[in-house]
C-alpha atoms as a printed R data frame, in Angstrom:
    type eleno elety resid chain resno       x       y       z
1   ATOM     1    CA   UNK     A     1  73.313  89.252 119.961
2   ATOM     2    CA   UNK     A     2  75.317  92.314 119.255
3   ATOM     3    CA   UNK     A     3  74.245  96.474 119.348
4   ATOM     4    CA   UNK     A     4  76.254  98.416 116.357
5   ATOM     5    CA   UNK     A     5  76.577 101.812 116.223
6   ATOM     6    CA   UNK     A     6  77.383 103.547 112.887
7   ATOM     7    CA   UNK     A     7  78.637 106.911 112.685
8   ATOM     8    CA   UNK     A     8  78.783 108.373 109.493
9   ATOM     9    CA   UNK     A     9  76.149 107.779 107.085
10  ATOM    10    CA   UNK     A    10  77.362 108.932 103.816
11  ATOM    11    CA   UNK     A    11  77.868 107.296 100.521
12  ATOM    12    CA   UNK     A    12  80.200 104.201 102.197
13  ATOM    13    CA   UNK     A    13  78.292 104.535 105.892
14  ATOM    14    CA   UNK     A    14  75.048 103.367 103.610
15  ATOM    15    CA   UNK     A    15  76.696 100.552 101.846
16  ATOM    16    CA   UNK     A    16  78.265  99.679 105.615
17  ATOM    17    CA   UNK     A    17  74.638 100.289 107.098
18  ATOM    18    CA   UNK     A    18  73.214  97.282 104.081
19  ATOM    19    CA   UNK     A    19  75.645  95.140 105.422
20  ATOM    20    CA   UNK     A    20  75.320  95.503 109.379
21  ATOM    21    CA   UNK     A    21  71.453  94.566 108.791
22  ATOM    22    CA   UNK     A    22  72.033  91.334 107.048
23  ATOM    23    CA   UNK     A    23  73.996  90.084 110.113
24  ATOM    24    CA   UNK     A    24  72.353  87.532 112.038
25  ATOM    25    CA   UNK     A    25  74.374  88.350 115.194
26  ATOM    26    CA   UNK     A    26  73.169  91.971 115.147
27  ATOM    27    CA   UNK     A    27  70.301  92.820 117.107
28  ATOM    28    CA   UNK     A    28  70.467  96.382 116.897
29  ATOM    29    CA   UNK     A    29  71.764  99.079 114.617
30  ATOM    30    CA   UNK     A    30  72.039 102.815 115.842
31  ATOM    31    CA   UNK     A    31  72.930 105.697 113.403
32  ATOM    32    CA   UNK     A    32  75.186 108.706 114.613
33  ATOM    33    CA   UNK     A    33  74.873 110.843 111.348
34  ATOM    34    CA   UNK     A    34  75.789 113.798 112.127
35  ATOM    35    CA   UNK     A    35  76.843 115.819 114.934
36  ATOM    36    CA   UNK     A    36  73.047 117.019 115.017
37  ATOM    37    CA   UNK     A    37  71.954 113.589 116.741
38  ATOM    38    CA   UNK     A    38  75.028 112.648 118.347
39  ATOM    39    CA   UNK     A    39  73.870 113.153 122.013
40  ATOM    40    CA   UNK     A    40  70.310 111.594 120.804
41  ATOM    41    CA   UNK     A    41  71.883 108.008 121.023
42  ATOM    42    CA   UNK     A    42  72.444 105.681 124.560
43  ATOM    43    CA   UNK     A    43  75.651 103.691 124.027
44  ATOM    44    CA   UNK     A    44  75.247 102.440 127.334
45  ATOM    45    CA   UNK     A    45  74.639  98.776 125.013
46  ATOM    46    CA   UNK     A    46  76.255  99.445 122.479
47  ATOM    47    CA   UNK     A    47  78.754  96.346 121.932
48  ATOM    48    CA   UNK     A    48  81.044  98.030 118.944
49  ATOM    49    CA   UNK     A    49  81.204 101.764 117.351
50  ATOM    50    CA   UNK     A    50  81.369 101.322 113.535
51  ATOM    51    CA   UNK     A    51  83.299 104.249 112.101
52  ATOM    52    CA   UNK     A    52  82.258 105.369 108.733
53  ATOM    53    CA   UNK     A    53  83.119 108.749 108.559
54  ATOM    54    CA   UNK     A    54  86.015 111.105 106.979
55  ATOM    55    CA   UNK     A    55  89.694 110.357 107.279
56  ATOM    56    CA   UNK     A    56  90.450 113.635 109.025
57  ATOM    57    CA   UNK     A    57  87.571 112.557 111.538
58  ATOM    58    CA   UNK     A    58  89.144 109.246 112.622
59  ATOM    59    CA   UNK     A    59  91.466 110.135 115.505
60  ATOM    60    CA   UNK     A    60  89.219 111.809 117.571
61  ATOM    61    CA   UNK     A    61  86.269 109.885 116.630
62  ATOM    62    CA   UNK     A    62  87.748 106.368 117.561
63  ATOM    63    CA   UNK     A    63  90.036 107.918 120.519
64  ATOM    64    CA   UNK     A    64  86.332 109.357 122.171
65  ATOM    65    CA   UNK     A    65  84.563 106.093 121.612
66  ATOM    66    CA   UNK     A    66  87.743 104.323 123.024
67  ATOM    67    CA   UNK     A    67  87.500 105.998 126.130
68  ATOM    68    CA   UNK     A    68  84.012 104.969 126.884
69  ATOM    69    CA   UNK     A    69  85.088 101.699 126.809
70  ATOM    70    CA   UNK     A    70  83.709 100.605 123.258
71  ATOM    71    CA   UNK     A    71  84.765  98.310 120.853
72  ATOM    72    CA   UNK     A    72  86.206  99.954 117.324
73  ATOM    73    CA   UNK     A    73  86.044  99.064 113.822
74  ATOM    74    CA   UNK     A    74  87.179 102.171 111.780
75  ATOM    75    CA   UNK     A    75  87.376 102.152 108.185
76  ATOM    76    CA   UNK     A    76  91.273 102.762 106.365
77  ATOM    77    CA   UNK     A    77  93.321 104.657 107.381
78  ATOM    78    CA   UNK     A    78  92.627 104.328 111.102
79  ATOM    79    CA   UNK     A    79  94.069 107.494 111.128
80  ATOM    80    CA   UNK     A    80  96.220 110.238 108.954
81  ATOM    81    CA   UNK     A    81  99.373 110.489 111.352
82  ATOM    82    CA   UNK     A    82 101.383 106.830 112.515
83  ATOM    83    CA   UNK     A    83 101.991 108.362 115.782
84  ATOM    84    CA   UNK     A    84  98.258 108.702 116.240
85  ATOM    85    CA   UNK     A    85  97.940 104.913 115.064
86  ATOM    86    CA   UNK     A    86 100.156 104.251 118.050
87  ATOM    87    CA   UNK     A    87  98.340 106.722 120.531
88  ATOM    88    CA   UNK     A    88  94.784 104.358 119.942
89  ATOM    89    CA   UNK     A    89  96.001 101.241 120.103
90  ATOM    90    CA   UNK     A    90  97.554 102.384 123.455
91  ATOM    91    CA   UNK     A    91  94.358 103.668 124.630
92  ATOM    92    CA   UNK     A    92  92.355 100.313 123.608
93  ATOM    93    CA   UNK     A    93  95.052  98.279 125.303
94  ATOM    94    CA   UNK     A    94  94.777 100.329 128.825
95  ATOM    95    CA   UNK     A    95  91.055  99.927 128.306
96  ATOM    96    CA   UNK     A    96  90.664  96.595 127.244
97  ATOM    97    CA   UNK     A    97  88.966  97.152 124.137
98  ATOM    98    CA   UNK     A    98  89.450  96.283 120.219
99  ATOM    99    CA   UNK     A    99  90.320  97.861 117.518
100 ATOM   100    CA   UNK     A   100  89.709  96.427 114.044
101 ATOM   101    CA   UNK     A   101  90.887  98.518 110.628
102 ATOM   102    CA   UNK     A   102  89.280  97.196 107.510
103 ATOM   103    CA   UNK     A   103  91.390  94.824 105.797
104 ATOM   104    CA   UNK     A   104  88.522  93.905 103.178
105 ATOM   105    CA   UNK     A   105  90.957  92.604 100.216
106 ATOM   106    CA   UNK     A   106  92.301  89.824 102.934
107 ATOM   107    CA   UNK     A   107  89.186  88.496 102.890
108 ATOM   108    CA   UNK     A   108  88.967  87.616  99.449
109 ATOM   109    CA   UNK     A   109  90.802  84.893  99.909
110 ATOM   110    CA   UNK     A   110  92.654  84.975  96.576
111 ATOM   111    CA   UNK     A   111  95.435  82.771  95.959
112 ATOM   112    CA   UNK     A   112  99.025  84.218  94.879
113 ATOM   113    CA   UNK     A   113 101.486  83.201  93.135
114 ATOM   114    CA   UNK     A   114 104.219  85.726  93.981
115 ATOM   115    CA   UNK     A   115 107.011  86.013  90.300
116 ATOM   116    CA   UNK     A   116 109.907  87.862  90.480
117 ATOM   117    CA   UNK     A   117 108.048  90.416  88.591
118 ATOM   118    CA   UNK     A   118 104.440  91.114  89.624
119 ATOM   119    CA   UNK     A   119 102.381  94.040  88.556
120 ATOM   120    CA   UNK     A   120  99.342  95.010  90.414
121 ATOM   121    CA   UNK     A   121  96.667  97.504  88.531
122 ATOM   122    CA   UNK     A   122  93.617  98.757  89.338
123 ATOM   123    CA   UNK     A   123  91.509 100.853  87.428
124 ATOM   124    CA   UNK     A   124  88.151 102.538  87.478
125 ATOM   125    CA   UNK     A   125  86.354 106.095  86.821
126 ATOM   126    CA   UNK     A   126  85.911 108.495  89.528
127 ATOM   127    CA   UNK     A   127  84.887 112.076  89.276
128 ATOM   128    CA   UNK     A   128  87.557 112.830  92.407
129 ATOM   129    CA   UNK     A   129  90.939 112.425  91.291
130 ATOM   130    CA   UNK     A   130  92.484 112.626  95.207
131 ATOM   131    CA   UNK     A   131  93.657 110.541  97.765
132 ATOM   132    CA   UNK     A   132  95.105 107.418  95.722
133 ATOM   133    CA   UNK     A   133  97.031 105.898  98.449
134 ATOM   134    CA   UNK     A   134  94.456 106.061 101.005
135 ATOM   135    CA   UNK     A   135  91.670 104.967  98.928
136 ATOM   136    CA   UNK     A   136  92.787 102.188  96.542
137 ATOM   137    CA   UNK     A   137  96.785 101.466  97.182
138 ATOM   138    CA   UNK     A   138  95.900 101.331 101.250
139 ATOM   139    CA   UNK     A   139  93.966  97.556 100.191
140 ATOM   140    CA   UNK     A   140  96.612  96.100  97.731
141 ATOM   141    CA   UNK     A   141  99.213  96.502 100.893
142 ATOM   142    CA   UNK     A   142  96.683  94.468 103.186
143 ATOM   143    CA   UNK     A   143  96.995  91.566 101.562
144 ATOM   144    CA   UNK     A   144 100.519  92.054 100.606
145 ATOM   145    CA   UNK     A   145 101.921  92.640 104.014
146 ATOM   146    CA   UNK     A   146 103.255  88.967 104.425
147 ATOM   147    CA   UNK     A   147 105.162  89.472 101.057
148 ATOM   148    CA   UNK     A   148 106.556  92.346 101.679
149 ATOM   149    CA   UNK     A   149 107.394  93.036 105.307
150 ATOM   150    CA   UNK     A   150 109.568  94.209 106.961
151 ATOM   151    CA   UNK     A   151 109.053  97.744 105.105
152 ATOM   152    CA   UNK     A   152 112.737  98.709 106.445
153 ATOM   153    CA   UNK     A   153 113.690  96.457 103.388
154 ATOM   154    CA   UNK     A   154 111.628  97.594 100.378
155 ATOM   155    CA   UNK     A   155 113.210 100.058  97.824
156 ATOM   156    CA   UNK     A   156 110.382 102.181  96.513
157 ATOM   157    CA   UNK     A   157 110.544 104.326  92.963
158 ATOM   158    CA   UNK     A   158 107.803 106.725  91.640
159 ATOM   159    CA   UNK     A   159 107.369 106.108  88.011
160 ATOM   160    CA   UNK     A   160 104.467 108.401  87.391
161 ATOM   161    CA   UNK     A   161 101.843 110.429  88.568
162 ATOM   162    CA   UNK     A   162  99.688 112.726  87.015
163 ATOM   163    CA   UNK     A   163  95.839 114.080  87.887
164 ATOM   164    CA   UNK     A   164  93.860 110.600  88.834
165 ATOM   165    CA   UNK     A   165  96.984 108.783  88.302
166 ATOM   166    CA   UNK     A   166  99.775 106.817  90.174
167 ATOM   167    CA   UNK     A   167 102.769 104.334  89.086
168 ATOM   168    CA   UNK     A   168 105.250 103.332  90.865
169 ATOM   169    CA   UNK     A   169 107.406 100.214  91.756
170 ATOM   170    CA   UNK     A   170 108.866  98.423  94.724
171 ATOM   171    CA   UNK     A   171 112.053  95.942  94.929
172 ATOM   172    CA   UNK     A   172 111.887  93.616  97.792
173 ATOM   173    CA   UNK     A   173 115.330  91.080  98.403
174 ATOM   174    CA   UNK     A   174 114.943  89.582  94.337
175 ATOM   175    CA   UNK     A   175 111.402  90.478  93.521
176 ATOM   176    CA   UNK     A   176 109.502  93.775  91.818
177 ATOM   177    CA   UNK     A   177 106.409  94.775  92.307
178 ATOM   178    CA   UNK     A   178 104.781  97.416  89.878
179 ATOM   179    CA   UNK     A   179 101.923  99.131  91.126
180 ATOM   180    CA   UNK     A   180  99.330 101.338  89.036
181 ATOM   181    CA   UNK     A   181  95.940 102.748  89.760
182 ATOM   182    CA   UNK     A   182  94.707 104.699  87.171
183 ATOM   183    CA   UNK     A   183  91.162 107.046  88.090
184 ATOM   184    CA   UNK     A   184  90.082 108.289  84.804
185 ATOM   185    CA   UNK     A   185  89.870 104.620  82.622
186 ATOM   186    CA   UNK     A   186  85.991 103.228  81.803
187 ATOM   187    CA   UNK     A   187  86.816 100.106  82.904
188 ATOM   188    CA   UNK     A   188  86.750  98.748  86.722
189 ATOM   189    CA   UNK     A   189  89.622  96.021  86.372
190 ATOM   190    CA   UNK     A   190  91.563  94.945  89.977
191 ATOM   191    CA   UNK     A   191  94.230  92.209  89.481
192 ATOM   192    CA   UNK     A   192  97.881  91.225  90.876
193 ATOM   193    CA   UNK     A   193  99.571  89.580  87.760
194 ATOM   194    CA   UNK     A   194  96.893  87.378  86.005
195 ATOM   195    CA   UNK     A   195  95.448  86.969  88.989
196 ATOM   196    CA   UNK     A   196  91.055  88.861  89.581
197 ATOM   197    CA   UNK     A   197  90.437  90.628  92.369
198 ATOM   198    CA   UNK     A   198  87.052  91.516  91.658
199 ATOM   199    CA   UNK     A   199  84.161  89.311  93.543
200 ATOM   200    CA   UNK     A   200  80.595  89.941  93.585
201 ATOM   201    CA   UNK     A   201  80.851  88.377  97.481
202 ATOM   202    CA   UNK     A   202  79.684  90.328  99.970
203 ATOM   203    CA   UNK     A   203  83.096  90.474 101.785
204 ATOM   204    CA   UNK     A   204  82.083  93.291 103.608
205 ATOM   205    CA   UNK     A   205  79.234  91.709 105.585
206 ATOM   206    CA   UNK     A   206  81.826  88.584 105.935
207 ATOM   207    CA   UNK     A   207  84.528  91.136 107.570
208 ATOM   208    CA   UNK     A   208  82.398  93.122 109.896
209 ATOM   209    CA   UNK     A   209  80.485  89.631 111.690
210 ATOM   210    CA   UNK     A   210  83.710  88.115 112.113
211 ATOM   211    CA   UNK     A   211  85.143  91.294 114.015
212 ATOM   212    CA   UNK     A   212  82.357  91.858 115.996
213 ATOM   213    CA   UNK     A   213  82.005  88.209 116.833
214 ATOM   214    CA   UNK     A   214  85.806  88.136 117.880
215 ATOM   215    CA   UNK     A   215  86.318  85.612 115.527
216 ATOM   216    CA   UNK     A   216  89.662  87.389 113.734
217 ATOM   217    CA   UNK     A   217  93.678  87.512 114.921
218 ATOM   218    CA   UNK     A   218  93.339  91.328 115.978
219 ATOM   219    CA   UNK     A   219  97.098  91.439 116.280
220 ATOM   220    CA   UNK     A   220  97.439  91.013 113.247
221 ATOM   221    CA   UNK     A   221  95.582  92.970 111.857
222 ATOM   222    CA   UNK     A   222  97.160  96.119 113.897
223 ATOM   223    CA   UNK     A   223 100.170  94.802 112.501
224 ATOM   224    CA   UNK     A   224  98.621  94.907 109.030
225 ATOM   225    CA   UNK     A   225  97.152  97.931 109.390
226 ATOM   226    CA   UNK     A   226 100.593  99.480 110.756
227 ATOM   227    CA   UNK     A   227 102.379  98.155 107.761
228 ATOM   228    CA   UNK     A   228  99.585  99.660 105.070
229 ATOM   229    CA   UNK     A   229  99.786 103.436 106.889
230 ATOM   230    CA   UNK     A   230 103.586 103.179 106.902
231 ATOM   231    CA   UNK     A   231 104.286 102.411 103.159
232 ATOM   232    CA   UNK     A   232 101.626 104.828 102.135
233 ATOM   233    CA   UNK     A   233 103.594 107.617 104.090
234 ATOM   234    CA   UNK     A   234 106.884 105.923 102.638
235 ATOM   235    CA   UNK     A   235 105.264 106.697  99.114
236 ATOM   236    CA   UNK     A   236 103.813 109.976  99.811
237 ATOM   237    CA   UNK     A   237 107.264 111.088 100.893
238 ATOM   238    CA   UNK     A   238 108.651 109.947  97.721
239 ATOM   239    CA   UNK     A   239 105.772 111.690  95.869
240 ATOM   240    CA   UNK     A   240 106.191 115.148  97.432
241 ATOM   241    CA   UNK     A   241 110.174 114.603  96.903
């Protein structure tokens, strides 16, 4: 049996929190929410840290937790910087811990059928128009990373984007891929060509026992995780050019 401790307890660290107590190899769940309570809490069992908290929050949060020795699963990105990606799994190397990034759409287990054109589009409403890449086009590069590596070889071009909205496409050796996320529509729609993404599974209970069982390849999913962060700073780059 396995002690959790969440930090972050927002609108995701709740839906996390749901999930962590419907795991049978859980005996314990502690909440950090806030820096209020933060010295309130004995880690001194805890088996993993469960990171639920903001982006900007990630590096230090996971690099502090590291270096007590803890086990890490951090929500996407694991950080904002690649450098810093590099700088944790260092750390959790030397100290002989692991780091897990969810990689929730792998999980799914969908089968693809890659075409020399595919088109991926995902859709939804959500009052904040920010942070595309991070929030949705992060996930769609999980599960596409043994498509589309090595990222040296992808051609990337920016279609559109506009307020709550992102299009753009990518050219690997003979294949496209057309990617567009669209924030403002009524309808929640995820697919790669004709293909659902949705799933009323709880994935997200699925994910989290495996990690903190050790039952996942956590090599690759650094090298998943690497290969998301680095094509959403490819893109941004393209954006702000």
């Amino acid at each position: 049996m396995k002690n959790v401790c969440l930090i972050g307890y927002g609108y995701w660290g709740k839906i996390v929190y749901k999930s962590l107590k419907k795991i049978k190899s859980i005996k314990k769940v502690l909440i950090i929410k806030s820096r209020k309570n933060k010295n309130t809490i004995n880690l001194n069992n805890v088996d993993w840290v469960i990171i639920t908290a903001t982006n900007t929050s990630h590096f230090n949060l996971v690099k502090k937790y590291l270096n007590l020795k803890k086990n890490v699963f951090c929500e996407k990105p694991l950080t904002l910087k690649f450098q810093d990606d590099l700088k944790l799994y260092k750390i959790a190397k030397k100290n002989n811990c692991k780091i897990y990034v969810s990689d929730i759409e792998r999980y799914k287990k969908k089968k693809l059928s890659i075409l020399k054109k595919n088109e991926i589009y995902r859709s939804k409403f959500s009052n904040s128009k920010k942070d595309i890449l991070y929030r949705l086009v992060y996930h769609d590069f999980t599960y596409l990373f043994q498509f589309l590596r090595p990222h040296e070889k992808i051609k990337i071009k920016i279609i559109k984007t506009s307020k709550g909205f992102l299009k753009f496409a990518l050219q690997k050796d003979d294949k496209d891929f057309v990617f567009t996320y669209n924030l403002n529509a009524t309808q929640k729609i995820h697919k790669f060509n004709n293909t659902n993404l949705m799933t009323k599974k709880n994935i997200l209970q699925q994910m989290i026992s495996k990690v903190i069982d050790k039952k996942v390849d956590f090599k690759m999913n650094e090298n998943v995780s690497l290969f998301a962060h680095r094509m959403c700073i490819k893109i941004l780059k393209k954006i702000e050019n």
